[in-house]
C-alpha positions in Angstrom: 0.0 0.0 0.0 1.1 3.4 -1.2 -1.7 5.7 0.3 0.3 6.7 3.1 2.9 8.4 1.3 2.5 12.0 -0.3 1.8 12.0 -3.8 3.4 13.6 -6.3 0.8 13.3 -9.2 -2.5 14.4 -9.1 -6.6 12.6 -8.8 -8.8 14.2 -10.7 -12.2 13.1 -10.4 -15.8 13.5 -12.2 -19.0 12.3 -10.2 -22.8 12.5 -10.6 -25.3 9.9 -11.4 -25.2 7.3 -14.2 -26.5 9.3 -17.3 -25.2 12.9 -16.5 -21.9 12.6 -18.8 -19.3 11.4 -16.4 -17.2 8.7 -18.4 -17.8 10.9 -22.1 -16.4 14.1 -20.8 -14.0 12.4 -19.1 -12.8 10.8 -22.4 -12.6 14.0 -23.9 -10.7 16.1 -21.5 -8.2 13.2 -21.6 -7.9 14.0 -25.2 -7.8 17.5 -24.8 -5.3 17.5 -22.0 -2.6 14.9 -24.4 -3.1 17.2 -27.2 -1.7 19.9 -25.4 1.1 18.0 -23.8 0.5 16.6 -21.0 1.7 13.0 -21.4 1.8 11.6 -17.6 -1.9 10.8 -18.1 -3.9 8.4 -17.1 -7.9 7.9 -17.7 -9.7 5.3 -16.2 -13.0 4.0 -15.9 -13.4 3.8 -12.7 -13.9 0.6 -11.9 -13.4 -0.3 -15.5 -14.0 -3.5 -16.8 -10.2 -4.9 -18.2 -10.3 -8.4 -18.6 -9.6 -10.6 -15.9 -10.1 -7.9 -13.0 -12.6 -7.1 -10.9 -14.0 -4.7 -12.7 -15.0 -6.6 -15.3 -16.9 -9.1 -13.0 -18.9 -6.2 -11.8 -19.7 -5.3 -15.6 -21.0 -8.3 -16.0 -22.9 -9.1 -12.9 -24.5 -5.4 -14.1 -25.6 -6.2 -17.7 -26.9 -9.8 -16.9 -24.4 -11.8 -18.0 -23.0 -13.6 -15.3 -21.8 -15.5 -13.2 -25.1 -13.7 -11.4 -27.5 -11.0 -12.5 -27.6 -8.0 -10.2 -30.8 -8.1 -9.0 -30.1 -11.2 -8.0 -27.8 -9.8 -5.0 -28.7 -7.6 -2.1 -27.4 -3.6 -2.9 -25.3 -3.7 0.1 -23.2 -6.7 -1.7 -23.7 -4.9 -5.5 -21.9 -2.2 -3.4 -19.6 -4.6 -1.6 -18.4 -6.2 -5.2 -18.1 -2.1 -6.6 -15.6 -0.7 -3.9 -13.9 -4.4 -4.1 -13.2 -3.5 -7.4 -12.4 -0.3 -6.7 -9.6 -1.5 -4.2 -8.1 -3.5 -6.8 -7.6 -0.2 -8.9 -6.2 1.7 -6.6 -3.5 -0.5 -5.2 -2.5 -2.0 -8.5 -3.1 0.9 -11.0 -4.0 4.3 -9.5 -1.7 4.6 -6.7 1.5 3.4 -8.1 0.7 6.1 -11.0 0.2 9.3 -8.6 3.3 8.4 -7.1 5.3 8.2 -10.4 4.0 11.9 -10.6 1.3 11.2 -13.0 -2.2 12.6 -13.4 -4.8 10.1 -12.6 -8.1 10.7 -14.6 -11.4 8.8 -12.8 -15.5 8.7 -13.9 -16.5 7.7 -10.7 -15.1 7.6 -6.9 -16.4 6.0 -4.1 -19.3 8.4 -3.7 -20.9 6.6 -6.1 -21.3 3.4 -4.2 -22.4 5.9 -0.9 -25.4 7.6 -3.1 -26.4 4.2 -4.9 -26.5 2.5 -1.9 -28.4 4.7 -0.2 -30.6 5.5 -2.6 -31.1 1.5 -3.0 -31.9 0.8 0.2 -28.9 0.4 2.4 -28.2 0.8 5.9 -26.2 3.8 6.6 -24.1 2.3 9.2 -23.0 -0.6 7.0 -22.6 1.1 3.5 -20.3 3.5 5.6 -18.5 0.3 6.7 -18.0 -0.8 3.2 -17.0 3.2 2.4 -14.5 3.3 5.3 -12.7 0.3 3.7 -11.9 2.1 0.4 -11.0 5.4 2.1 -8.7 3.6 3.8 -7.1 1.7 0.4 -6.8 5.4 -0.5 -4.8 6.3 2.6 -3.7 10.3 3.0 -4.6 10.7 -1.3 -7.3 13.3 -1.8 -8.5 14.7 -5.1 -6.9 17.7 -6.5 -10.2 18.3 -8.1 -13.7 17.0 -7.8 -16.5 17.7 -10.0 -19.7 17.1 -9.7 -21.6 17.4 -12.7 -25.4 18.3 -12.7 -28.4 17.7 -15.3 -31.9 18.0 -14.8 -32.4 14.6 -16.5 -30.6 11.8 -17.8 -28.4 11.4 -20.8 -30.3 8.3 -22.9 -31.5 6.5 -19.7 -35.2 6.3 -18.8 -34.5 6.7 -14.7 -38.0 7.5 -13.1 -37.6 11.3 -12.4 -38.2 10.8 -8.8 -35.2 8.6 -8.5 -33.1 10.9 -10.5 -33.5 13.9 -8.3 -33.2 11.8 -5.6 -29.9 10.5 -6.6 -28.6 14.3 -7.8 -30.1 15.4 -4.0 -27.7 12.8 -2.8 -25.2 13.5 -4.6 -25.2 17.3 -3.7 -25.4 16.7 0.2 -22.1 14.4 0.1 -20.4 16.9 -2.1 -21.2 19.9 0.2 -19.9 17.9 3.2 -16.6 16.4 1.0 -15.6 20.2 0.4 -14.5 20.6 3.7 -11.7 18.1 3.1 -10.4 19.0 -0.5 -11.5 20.8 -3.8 -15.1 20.5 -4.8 -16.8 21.8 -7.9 -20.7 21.8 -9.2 -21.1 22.0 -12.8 -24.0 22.2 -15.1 -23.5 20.1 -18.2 -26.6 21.3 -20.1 -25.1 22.6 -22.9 -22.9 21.4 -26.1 -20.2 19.2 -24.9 -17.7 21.7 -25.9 -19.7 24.0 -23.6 -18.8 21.7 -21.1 -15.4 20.8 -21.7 -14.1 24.1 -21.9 -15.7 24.7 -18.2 -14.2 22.0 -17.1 -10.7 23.3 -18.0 -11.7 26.4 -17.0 -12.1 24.6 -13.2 -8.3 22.9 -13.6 -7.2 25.8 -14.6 -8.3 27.7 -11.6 -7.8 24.2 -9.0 -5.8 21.7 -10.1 -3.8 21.7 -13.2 -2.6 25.8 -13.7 0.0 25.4 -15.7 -1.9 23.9 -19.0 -3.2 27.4 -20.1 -1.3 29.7 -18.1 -4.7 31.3 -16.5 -5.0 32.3 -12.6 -8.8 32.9 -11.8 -9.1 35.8 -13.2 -6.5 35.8 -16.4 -8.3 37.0 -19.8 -5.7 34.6 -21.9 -7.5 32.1 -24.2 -11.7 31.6 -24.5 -13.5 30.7 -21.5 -16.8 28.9 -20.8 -20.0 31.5 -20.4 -19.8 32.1 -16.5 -23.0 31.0 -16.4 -22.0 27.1 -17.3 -20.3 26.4 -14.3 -21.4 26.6 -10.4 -18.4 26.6 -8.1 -20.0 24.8 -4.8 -17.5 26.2 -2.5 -15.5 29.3 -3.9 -12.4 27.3 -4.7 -9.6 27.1 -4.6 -10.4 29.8 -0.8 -11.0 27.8 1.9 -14.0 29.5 3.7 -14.7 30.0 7.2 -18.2 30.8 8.8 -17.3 34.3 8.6 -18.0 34.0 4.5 -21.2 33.0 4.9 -21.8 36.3 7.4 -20.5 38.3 4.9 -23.9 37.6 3.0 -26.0 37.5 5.6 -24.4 40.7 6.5 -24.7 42.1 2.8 -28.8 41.0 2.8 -29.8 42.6 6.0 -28.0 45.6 6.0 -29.6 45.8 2.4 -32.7 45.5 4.0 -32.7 47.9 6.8 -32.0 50.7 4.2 -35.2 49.7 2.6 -37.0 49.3 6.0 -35.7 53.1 6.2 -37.0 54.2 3.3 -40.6 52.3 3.5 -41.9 52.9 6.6 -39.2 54.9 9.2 -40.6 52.5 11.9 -37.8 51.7 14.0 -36.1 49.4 14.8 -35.3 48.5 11.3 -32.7 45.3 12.1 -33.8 42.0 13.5 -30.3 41.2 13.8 -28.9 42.5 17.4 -25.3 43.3 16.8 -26.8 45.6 13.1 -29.2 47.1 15.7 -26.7 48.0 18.2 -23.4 49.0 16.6 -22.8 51.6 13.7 -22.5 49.8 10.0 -22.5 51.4 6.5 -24.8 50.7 3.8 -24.1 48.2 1.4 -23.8 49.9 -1.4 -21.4 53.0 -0.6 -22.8 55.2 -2.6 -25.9 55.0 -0.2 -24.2 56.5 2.5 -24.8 60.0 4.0 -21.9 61.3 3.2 -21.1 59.8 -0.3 -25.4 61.0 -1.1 -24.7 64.2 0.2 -21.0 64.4 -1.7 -23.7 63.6 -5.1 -26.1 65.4 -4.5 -25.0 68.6 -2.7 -21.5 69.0 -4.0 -20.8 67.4 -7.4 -24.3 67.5 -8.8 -24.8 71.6 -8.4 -27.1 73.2 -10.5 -26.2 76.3 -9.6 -22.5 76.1 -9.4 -20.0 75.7 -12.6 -19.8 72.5 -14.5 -16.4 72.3 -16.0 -13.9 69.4 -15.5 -11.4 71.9 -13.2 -14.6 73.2 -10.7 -15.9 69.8 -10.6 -12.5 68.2 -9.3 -12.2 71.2 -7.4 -15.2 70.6 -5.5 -15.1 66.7 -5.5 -11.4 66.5 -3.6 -12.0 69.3 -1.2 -15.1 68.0 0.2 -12.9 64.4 0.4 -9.8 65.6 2.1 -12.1 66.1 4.9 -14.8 64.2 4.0 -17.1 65.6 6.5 -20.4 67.2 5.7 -20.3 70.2 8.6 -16.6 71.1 7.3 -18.4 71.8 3.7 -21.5 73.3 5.3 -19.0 76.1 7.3 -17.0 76.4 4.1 -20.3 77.7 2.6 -21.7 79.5 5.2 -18.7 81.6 6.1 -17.4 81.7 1.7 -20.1 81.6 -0.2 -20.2 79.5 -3.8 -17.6 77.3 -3.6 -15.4 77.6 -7.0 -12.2 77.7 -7.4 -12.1 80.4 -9.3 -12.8 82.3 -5.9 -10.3 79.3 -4.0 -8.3 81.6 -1.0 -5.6 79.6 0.6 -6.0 82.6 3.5 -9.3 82.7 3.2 -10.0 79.1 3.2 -7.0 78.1 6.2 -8.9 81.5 8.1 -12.3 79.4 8.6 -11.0 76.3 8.9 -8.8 77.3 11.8 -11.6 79.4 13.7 -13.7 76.3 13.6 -11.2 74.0 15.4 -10.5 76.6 17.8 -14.4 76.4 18.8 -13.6 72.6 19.3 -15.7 71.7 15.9 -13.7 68.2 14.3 -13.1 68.9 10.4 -11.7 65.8 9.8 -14.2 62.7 9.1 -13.1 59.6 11.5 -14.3 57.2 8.3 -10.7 57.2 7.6 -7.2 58.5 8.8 -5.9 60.9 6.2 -2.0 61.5 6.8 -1.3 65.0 8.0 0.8 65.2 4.6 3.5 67.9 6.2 6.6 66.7 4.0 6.8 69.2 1.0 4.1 71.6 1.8 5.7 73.8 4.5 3.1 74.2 6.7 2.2 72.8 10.5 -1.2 72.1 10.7 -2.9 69.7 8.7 -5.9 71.3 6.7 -3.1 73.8 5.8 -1.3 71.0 3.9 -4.2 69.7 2.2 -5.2 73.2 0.7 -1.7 73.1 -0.3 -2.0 69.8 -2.0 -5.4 70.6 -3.6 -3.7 73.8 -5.5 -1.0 71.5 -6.4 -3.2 69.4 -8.6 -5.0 71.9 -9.9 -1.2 73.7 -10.8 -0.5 70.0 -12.6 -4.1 70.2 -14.6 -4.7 66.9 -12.4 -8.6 67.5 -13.8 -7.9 67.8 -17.2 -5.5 64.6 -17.1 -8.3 62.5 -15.2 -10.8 63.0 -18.1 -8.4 61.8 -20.5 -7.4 58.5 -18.8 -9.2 55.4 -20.1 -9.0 53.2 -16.7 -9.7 53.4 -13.3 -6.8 52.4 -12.6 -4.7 54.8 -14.6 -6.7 58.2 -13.0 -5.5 56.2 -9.3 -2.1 56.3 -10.6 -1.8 59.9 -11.2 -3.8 60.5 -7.7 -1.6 57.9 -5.8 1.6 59.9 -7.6 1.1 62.8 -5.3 2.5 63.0 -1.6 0.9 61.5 1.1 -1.7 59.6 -1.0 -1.0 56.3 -0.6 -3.3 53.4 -2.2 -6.5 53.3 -0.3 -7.0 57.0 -0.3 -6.4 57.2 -4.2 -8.9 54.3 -4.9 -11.4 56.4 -3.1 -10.5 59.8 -4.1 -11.2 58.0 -8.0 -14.1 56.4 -7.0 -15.6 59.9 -6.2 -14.4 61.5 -9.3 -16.3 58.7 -10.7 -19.6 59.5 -9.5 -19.3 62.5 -11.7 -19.5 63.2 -15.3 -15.7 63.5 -15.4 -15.0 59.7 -16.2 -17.1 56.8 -16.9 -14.4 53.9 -15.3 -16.0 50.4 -15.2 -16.4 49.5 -11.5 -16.0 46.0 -12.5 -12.3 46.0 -13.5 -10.2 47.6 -10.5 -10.6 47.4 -6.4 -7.9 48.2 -3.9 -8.6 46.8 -0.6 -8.2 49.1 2.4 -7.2 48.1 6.0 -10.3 47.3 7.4 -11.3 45.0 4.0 -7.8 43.5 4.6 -8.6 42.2 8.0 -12.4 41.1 6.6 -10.8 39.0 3.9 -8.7 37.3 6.8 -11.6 36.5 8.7 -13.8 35.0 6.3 -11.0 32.6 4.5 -9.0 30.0 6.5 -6.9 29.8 3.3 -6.7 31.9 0.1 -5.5 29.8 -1.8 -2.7 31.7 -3.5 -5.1 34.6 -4.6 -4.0 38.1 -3.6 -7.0 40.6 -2.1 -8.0 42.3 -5.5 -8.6 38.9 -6.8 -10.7 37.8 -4.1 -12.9 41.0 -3.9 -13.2 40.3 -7.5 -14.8 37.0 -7.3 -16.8 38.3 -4.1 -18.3 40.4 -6.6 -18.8 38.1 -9.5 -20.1 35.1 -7.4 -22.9 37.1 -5.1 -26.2 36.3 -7.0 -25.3 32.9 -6.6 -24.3 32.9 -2.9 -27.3 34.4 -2.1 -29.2 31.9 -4.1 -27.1 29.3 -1.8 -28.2 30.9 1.5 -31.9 31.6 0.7 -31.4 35.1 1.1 -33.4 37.7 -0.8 -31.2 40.3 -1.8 -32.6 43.8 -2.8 -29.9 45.5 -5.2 -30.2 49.0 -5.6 -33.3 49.3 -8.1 -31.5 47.0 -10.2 -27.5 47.9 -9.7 -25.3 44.8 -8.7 -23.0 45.5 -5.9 -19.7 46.1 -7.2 -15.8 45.8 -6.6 -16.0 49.1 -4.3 -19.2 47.7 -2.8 -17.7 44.3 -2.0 -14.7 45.6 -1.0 -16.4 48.2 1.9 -18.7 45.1 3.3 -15.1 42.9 3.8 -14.4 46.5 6.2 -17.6 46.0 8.2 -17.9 42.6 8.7 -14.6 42.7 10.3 -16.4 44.4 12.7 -19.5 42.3 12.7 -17.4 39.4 13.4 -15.5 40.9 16.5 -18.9 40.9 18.0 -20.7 38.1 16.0 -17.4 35.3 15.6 -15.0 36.7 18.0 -13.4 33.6 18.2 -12.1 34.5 14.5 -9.0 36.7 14.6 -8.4 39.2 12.0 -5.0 40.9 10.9 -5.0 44.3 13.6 -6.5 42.1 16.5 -9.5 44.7 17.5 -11.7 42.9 19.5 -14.6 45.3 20.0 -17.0 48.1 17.7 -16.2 51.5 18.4 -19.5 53.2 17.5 -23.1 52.7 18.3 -26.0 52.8 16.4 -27.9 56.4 17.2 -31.6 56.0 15.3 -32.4 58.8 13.3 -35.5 59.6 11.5 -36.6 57.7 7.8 -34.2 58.3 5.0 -34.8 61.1 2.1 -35.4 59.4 -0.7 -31.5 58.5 -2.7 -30.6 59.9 -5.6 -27.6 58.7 -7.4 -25.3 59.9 -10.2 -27.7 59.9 -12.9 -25.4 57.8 -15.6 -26.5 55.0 -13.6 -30.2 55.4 -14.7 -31.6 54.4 -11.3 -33.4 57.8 -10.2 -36.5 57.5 -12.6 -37.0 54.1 -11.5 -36.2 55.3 -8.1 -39.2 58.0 -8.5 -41.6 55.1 -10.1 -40.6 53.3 -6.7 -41.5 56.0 -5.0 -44.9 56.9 -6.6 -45.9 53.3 -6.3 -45.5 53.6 -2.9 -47.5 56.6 -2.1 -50.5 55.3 -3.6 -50.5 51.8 -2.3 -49.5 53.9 1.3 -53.1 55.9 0.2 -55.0 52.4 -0.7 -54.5 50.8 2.5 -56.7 51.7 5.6 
């Protein structure tokens, strides 16, 4: 026996019931994977039916002809003869191949002979006698890659369509619990079998067998199955803790209590204690007080002027402070703010006078770095009114309207002093809201501190992914996580969450989780939430940056709402 020893080749395995496609897609990806190379193959049958082995016996005893007919045996022995057969494959073929390195192709494993024999009839307690016995002939070997695949019926079989979806049902629960102890993977083959082929290398690519195409999970190289064909059951290759499944919990209810907000103003909006006591932001950050009131009362201003310079001019000094009473005394004490009328003396005058009356001018969303290196000045606000005339000096504005990425305007934003990565992937995500850029908010994230620690606590492992990467597939996966919980998830009339989105809600369920999983340690170590939840009354009604076509609908919503609020008694 060889099962003991590490392995340095690698099981790959297709499962599902008899009829979904197992053994033909397993045929062809073994042609697919020779033809680009990869020699230290082996496909197999699993058992298989050579002559003279085991295998073959079972064959028979299965198509009636001989020495006995299957239905002439009880299912626990049909089982007993399967994982005998099994056995006999692994010691003589399968393991003596992984450890000559190679890469072990199998149509079945033994979770076929736990779902048949259940499904037939047989005690749990002994078919997981006969199960133990070939786990053990497999020793310390797990697959690299298991797949399950899925159809709604069978391929040229006439299985009752009661037992069918009881057989898929079975196969699903054993596969959910199976991920815990190596790579799992769910997918649909409904489609053309090239459909499903290139899905399936799509899944080695990201699990088992990386080097074949040169693709990390989220490379653009070569074609790629529809996302759509494939449903990963467990995030792979991240190795979850119960922290993920929080995180869209988290997402839904939070979602919710904005709505709750907006509907009826009743409070208390949360039926979740910890979102009913503590301080979180909204879901989606544009929906926050301060990021509606940056879009509403600062960028989007009828009555102030609308080129590309008084735009950024207005966007980055409400940021640098980010706090809506240090742009209300601004105003108050200035008048229109423009920047054609911009007064360093002026501007440091009321900014000074309001911290001598003990008034905070500086948001405590995030720390921005007092930024003295350079700029020749003591106090803080000082060398941010500094660094504000600097950009505009450098035509910063005009050069943001001519980038064509995201991630090129953060470059130029990140260039200057004292703007270090998470400040520039915010400062461009507010230029964004305006009509300055039109960035995709699908293509570039930068996680801050807080989303750093969040991504620590909701993965045990990460699986060689870096942060961008996993916010990434946060993003791309949560319609389908959501589906997997059961939760109903209201998007903003219509508007997925995105990168930024994703990326803010990995910040606050850090802090969930120090109250809610404080067993589950983060990066910095805080242990407890800062701020408590003060109720204020129902929400105005959001408005959003109107290239996102969400505020007619959100009027609609709105209308709707009055009259069935009128209808009812």
């Amino acid at each position: 026996m060889t099962g003991n020893r590490p392995t340095p080749g690698r099981l790959i395995v297709l499962e599902g019931p008899d009829g979904v496609g197992k053994t033909t897609l397993c045929g062809a990806l073994a042609e697919q994977l020779q033809s680009r190379g990869h020699d230290l193959l082996l496909q197999l049958s699993f058992p298989g039916k050579q002559p003279g082995s085991l295998g073959e016996l079972v064959y028979r005893v299965h198509h009636e002809q001989g020495p006995v007919r299957v239905g002439d045996i009880s299912m626990l022995a049909t089982q007993a003869l399967h994982i005998a057969a099994h056995i006999d494959v692994i010691d003589r073929q399968i393991l003596p191949a992984l450890q000559g390195g190679r890469t072990v192709l199998l149509d079945r494993y033994w979770w076929s002979a736990w779902v048949y024999g259940l499904v037939g009839g047989c005690s749990r307690q002994k078919l997981r006698a006969l199960v133990n016995a070939e786990r053990s002939a497999w020793g310390t070997v797990r697959p690299a890659l298991a797949v399950l695949l899925r159809r709604p019926t069978p391929i040229d079989r006439n299985d009752p369509p009661a037992r069918w979806q009881r057989l898929s049902d079975e196969y699903a629960r054993l596969a959910e619990r199976e991920r815990r102890l190596h790579t799992v993977a769910v997918l649909d083959n409904v489609a053309t079998p090239a459909v499903a082929l290139t899905a399936l290398l799509d899944l080695l690519d990201k699990n088992a067998l990386p080097s074949l195409r040169g693709q990390s999970l989220f490379g653009i190289q070569g074609p790629r199955a529809p996302t759509r064909s494939t449903a990963i059951s467990h995030i792979l290759p991240l190795k979850p803790s119960v922290v993920y499944d929080t995180y869209w919990r988290f997402a839904a209810e939070r979602q919710e209590i904005f709505f709750r907000r907006l509907e009826d103003g009743v409070f208390p909006w949360a039926s979740d204690q910890i979102l009913a006591k503590y301080k979180f932001t909204n879901a989606y950050r544009a929906s926050d007080r301060v990021s509606q009131y940056l879009i509403r009362n600062v960028i989007y201003r009828d009555d102030l002027p609308t080129s590309a310079e008084e735009i950024f001019f207005r966007t980055l000094l409400f940021k640098l402070f980010n706090r809506i009473e240090t742009w209300t005394t601004l105003e108050a004490a200035l008048g229109p703010i423009t920047s054609r009328d911009y007064s360093f003396t002026h501007y440091d005058r009321v900014l000074t006078r309001a911290m001598a009356s003990g008034a905070a001018i500086y948001s405590a969303a995030y720390i921005m770095p007092a930024g003295r290196r350079g700029r020749g000045h003591h106090r803080k606000h000082q060398n941010h009114l500094v660094l504000l005339e600097r950009m505009l000096a450098d035509s910063l504005p005009q050069q943001i309207t001519e980038c064509r990425s995201m991630q090129h305007a953060f470059t130029l934003f990140k260039s200057y002093p004292g703007i270090g990565d998470f400040l520039a992937y915010q400062y461009v995500t507010d230029i964004n809201y305006s009509e300055l850029t039109d960035f995709s908010e699908t293509e570039f994230v930068v996680p801050g501190p807080g989303a750093l620690d969040g991504i620590r606590k909701c993965f045990h492992d990460v699986g060689g992914l870096n942060e961008p990467e996993i916010i990434k597939f946060m993003a791309d996966r949560q319609e389908r996580e959501f589906e997997r919980l059961g939760l109903r998830f209201r998007t903003l009339w219509g508007r997925q969450l995105q990168l930024i989105d994703c990326q803010n809600l990995f910040c606050e369920v850090d802090k969930y989780a120090r109250v809610g999983h404080p067993e589950i340690e983060g990066v910095t170590g805080r242990s407890r939430i800062k701020q408590r939840f003060a109720p204020k009354p129902s929400l105005p009604t959001p408005w959003y940056p109107p290239k996102w076509d969400l505020n007619d609908k959100i009027a609609a919503w709105r209308r709707n709402k009055t009259e069935n609020d009128a209808r009812t008694p």
